[in-house]
N, C-alpha and C positions, 0 to 999 in steps of 0.2 A: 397794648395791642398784643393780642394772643392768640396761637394755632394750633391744634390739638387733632390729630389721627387717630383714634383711639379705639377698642375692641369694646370696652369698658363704657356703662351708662352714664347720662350724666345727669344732674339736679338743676332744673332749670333757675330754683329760686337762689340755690346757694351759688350757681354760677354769676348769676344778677347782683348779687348780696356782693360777692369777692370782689368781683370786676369796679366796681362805684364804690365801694368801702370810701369814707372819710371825704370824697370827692362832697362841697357843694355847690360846685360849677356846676354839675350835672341838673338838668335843667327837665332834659326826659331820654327816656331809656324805649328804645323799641328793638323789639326781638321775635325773633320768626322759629319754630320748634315744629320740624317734620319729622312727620312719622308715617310707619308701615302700614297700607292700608292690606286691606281684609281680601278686595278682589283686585284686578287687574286684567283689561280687556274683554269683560265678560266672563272670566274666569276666577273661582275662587284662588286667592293665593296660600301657599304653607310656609311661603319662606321668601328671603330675600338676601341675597351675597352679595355684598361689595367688596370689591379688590381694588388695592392701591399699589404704587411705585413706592414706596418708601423712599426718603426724601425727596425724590420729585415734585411730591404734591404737596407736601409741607411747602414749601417752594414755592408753588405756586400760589398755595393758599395766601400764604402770607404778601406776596407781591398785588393778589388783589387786593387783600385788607388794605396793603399802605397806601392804593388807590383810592379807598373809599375815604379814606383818614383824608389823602391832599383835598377831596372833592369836596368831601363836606364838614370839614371841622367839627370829626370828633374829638371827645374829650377820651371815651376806651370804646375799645370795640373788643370783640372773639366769637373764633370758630371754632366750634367742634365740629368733626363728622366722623360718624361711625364706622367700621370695615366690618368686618365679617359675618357669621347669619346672624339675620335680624327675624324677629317673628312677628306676624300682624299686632298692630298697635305697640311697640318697639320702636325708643325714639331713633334718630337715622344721624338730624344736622342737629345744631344750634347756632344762630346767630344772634347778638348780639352789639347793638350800636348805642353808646351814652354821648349825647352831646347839650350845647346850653339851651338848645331851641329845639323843639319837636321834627322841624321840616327836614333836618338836617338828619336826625335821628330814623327819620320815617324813611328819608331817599336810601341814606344810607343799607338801611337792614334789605329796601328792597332793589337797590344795586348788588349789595352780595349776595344775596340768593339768586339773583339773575348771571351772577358767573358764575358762580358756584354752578346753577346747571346745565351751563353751557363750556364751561372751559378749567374746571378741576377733572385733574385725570383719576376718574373713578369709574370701574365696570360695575354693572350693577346685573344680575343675572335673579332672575324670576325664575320660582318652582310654585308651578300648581298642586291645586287638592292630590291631584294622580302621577305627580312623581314628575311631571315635564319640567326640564328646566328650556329658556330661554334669553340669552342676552337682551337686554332691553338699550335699543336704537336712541338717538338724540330724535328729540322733537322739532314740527317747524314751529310751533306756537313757543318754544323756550328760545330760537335762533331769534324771532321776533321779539319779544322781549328784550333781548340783550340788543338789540338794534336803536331801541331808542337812548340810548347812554354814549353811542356813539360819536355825537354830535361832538 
């Protein structure tokens, strides 16, 4: 299980490749890879900043991971997420879930991306085509989301 904050791109296949090496419990591999869109709100975007706490969110990241680990029996899991400016089409997260069964693989990657957007502390601040920047708000369709894992 691995957590990575990093300014630096990543490879989604050699990240897939490292994480499962040699494993053949691995059964199936599912993994979720966002990126920078083009506009935002109706408006073309030029950029996108993410700011972190430095170890805080390492911290956190990793206390969800070993949630997703008790919940559904992976075999590896990892997260990267990206900080600083990103530009349209610019990868952002990766995740990552290996486990011996699909179901388990599939909830997982989309448990972590549901906390991941609701409860890693990351700012994320949007600059349009004409220079505006503005912070970008928590959603209620992401609060919803993370609502049904609650149970």
């Amino acid at each position: 299980m691995t957590v990575s904050v990093q300014e630096a791109d990543f490879d989604v296949t050699r990240e897939t490749a490292v994480l499962c090496a040699g494993d053949h419990g691995v059964g199936a591999i599912a993994s979720f890879t966002g990126k920078v869109r083009g506009a935002a709100h109706g408006r073309s975007l030029a950029s996108m900043s993410l700011e972190h706490y430095p170890g805080m969110t390492e911290s956190e990241l990793e206390t969800i991971e070993a949630e997703a680990v008790r919940r559904f029996s992976l075999s590896h899991s990892r997260i990267i997420h990206r900080v600083g400016t990103l530009l349209p089409g610019d990868n952002i997260v990766l995740v990552i879930a290996c486990a011996p069964h699909r179901h388990d693989a599939l909830h997982a990657c989309d448990f972590l991306m549901d906390y991941l957007k609701t409860k890693a502390p990351f700012w994320k601040k949007e600059t349009d085509g004409d220079g505006n920047g503005h912070w970008v708000d928590a959603r209620d369709s992401d609060d919803a989301a993370l609502s049904r894992w609650q149970s």
